[in-house]
Residue frames as qw, qx, qy, qz and C-alpha x, y, z in Angstrom:
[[0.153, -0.468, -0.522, 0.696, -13.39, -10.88, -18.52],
 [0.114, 0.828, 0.539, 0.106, -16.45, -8.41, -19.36],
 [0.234, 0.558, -0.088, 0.791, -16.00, -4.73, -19.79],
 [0.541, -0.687, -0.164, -0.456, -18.60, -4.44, -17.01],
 [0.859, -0.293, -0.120, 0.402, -15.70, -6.50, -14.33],
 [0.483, 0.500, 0.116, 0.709, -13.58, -4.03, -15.86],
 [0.065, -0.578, 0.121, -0.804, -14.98, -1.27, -14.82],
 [0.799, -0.575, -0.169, -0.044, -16.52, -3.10, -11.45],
 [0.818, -0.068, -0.111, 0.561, -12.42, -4.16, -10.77],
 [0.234, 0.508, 0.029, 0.829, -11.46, 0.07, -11.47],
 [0.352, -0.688, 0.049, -0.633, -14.00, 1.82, -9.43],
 [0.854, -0.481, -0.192, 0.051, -12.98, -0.91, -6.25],
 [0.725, -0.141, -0.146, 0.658, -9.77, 0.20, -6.29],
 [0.090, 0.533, 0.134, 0.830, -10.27, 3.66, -7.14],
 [0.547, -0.706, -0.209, -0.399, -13.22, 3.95, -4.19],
 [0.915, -0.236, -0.153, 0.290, -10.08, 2.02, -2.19],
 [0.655, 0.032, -0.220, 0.722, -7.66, 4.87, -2.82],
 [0.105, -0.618, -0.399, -0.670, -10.08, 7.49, -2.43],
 [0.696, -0.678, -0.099, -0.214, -11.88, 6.72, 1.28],
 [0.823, -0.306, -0.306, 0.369, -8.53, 5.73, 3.02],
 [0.243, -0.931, 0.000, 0.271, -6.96, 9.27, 4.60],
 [0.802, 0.250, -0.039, 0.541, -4.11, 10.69, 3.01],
 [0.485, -0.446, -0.190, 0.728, -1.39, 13.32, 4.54],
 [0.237, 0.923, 0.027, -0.301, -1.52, 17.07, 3.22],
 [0.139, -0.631, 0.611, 0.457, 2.25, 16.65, 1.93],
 [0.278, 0.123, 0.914, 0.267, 0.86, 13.63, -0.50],
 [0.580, 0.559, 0.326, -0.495, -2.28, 15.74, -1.60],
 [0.213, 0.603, -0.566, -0.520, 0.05, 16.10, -5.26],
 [0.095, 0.237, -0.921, -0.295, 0.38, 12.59, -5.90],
 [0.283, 0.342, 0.851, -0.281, -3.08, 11.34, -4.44],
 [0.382, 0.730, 0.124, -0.552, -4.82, 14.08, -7.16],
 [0.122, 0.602, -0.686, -0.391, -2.54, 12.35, -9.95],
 [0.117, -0.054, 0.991, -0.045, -4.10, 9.23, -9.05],
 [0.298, 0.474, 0.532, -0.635, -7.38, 10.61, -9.18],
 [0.329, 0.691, -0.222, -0.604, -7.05, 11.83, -12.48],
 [0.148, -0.459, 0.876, 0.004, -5.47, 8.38, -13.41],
 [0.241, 0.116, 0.915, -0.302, -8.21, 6.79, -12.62],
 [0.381, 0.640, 0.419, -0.519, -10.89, 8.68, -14.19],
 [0.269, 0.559, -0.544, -0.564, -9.03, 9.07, -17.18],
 [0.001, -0.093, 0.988, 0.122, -9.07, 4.98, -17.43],
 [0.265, 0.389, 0.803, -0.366, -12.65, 4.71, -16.34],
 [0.460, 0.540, -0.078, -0.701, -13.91, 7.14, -19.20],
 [0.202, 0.437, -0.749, -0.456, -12.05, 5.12, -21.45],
 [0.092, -0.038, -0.993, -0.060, -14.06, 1.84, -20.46],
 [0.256, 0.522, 0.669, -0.463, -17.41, 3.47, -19.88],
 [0.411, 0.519, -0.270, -0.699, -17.24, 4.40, -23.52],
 [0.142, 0.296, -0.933, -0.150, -16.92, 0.78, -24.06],
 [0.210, 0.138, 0.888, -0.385, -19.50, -0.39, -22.34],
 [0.610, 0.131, -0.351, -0.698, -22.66, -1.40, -24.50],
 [0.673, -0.007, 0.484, -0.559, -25.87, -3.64, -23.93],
 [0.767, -0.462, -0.154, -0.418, -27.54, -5.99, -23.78],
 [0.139, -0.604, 0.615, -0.487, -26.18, -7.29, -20.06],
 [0.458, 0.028, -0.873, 0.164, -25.98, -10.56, -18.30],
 [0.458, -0.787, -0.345, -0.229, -27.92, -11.09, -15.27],
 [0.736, -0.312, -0.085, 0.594, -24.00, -11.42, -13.47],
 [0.450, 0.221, 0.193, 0.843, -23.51, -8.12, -15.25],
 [0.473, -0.678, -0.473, -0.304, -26.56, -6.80, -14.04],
 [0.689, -0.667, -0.275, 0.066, -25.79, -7.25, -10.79],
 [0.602, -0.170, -0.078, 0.777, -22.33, -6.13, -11.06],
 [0.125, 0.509, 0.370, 0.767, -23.89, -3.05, -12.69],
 [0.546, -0.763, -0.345, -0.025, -25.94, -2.37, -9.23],
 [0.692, -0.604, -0.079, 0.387, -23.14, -2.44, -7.26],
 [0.408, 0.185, 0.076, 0.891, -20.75, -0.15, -9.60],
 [0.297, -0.730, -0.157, -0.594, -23.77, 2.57, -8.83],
 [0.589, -0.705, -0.393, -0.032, -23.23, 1.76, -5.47],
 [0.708, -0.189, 0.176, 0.658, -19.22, 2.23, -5.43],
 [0.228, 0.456, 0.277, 0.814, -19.80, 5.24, -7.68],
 [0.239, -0.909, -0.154, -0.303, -22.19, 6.98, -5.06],
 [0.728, -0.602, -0.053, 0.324, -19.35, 6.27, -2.50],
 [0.579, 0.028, 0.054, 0.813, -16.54, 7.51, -4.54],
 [0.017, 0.645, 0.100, 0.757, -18.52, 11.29, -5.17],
 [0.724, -0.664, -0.187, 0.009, -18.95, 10.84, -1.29],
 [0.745, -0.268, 0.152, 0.592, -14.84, 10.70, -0.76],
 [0.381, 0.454, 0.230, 0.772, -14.28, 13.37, -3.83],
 [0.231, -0.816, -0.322, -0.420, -16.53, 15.62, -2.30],
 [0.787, -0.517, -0.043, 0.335, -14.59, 15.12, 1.04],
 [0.660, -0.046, 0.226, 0.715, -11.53, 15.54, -0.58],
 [0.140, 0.659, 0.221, 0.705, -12.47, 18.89, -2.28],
 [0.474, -0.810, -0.273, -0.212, -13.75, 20.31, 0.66],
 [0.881, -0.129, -0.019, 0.454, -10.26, 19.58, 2.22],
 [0.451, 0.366, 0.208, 0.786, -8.65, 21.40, -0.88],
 [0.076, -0.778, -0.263, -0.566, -10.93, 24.49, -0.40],
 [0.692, -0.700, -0.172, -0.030, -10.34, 24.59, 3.49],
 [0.703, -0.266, 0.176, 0.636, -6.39, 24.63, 3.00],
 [0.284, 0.635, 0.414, 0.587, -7.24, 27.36, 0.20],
 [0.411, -0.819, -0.304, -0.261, -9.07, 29.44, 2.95],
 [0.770, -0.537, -0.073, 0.336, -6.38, 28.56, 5.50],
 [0.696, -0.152, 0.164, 0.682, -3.56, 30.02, 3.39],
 [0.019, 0.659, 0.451, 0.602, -5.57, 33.02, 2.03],
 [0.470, -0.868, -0.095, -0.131, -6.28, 34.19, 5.42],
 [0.693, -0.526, 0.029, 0.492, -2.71, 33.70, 6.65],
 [0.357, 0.486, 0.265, 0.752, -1.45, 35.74, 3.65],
 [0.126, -0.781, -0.116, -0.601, -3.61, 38.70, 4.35],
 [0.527, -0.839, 0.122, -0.056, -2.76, 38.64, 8.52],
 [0.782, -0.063, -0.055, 0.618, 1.22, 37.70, 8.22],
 [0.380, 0.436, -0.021, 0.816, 1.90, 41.41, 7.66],
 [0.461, -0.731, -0.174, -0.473, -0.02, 42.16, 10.67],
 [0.816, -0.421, -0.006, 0.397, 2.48, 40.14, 12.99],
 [0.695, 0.261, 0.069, 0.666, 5.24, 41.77, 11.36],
 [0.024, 0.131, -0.208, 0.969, 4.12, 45.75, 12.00],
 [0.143, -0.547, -0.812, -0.145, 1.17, 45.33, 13.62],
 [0.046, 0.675, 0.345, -0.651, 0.42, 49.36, 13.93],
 [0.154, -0.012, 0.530, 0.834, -0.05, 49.72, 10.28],
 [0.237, -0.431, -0.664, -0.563, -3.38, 49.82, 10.43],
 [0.105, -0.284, -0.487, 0.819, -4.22, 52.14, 13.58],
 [0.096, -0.750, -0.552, -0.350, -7.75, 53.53, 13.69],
 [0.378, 0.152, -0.271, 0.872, -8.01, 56.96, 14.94],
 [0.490, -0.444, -0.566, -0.492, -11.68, 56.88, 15.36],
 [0.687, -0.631, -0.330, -0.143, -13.30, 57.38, 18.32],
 [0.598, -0.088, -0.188, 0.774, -9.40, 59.03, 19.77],
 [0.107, -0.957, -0.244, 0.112, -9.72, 62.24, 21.79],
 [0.506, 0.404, -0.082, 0.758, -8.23, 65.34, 20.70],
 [0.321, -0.686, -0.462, 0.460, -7.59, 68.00, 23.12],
 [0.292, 0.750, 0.304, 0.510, -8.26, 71.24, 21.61],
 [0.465, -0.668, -0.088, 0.575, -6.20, 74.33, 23.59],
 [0.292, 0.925, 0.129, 0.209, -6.07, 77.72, 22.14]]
């Protein structure tokens, strides 16, 4: 088998564990896999040297195609990360607002009644 299958055979399964939804409680293990994956693929796109079959070629198309899809899904997936970031950032800063929520009383625009 060719390096170029190789890496064709990687980025299908990779693009395969990428695009399919995963729960928030599994982000840990699904970012382990990620990393997993890319680690292996460096390793075989350092391998990978010309000249190319025409079958290799063609497999070579389609890994570009499987490679725009997978920064499609990452991208996704970050976006995700950053949004649950946001989410728990903002609860932080209003949880102490449920708790005493007159800590922060404006007195602005409150009439005083002046009486000699």
């Amino acid at each position: 088998m060719s390096i170029v299958q190789d890496v064709f055979n990687l980025s299908r399964e990779f693009y395969e564990v990428v695009s399919k939804p995963s729960p928030k409680g599994e982000r840990d293990s699904l970012i382990l896999k990620i990393n997993e994956f890319l680690a292996k693929r460096e390793i075989l796109l350092k391998e990978m040297k010309g000249p190319y079959t025409p079958e290799e070629q063609q497999l070579g198309k389609q890994l570009i195609e499987y490679e725009q899809k997978i920064q499609t899904a990452l991208l996704s997936i970050k976006l995700e990360i950053q949004q649950d970031f946001l989410t728990a950032k903002n609860k932080k800063k209003h949880a102490p607002k449920y708790i005493n929520p007159y800590t922060d009383v404006f007195t602005e625009g409150a009439y005083y009644d002046k009486k000699n």
